[in-house]
N, C-alpha and C positions, 0 to 999 in steps of 0.2 A: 200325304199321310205317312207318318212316323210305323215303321211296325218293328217288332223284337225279335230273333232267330233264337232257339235256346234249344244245349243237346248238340250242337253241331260237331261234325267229326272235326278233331284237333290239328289234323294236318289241311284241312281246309281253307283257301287263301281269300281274301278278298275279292279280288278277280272272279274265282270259282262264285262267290256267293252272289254278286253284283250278277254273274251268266245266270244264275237259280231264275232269280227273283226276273230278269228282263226280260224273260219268254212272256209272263205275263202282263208289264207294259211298261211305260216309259219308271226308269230308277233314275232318280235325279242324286242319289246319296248312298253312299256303303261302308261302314265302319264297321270291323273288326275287333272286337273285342279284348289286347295283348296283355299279357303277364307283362310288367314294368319293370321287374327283374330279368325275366329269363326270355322275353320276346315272343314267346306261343301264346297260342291262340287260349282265351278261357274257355273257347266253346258255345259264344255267343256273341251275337252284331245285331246291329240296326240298319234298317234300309230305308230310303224314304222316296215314296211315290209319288207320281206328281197327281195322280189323282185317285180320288176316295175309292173309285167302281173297280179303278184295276190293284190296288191292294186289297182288296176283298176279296178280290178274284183268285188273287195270291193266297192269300191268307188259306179259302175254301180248298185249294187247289195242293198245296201245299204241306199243310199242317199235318201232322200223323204220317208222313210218306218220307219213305228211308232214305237218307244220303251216304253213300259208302255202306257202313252197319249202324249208322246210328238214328233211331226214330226221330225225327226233325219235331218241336214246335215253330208256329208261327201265330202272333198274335199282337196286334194294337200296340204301341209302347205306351204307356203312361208320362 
């Protein structure tokens, strides 16, 4: 399952986001979201889980709960 990170603090790397999201279960996928100019971060990625029960579990677990200062979303990607 495909989910979206949005709000994420801008000096947060990949790595760091991929460790977020694995306490909750297997991440098969972690993209970063980069300015194509300037190489920073926009402040939002996608993660992909390999299964529906443990992105949810992310999702519940996650979503509204602060990383560095910034109030994290987490939700479904479309």
């Amino acid at each position: 399952m495909k989910l979206i990170a949005l709000n994420l603090p801008r000096d947060i790397g990949e790595q760091d986001l991929e460790e977020l999201f694995k306490i909750h279960g297997n991440v098969t996928a972690c993209n970063l979201v980069l300015d194509d100019k300037t190489g920073a971060s926009k402040g939002f990625g996608f993660i992909e889980m390999e299964l529906e029960q443990e992105a949810m579990a992310a999702i519940e677990k996650l979503h509204g709960t602060k990383v560095n200062k910034n109030k994290i979303r987490v939700k479904p990607a479309e």
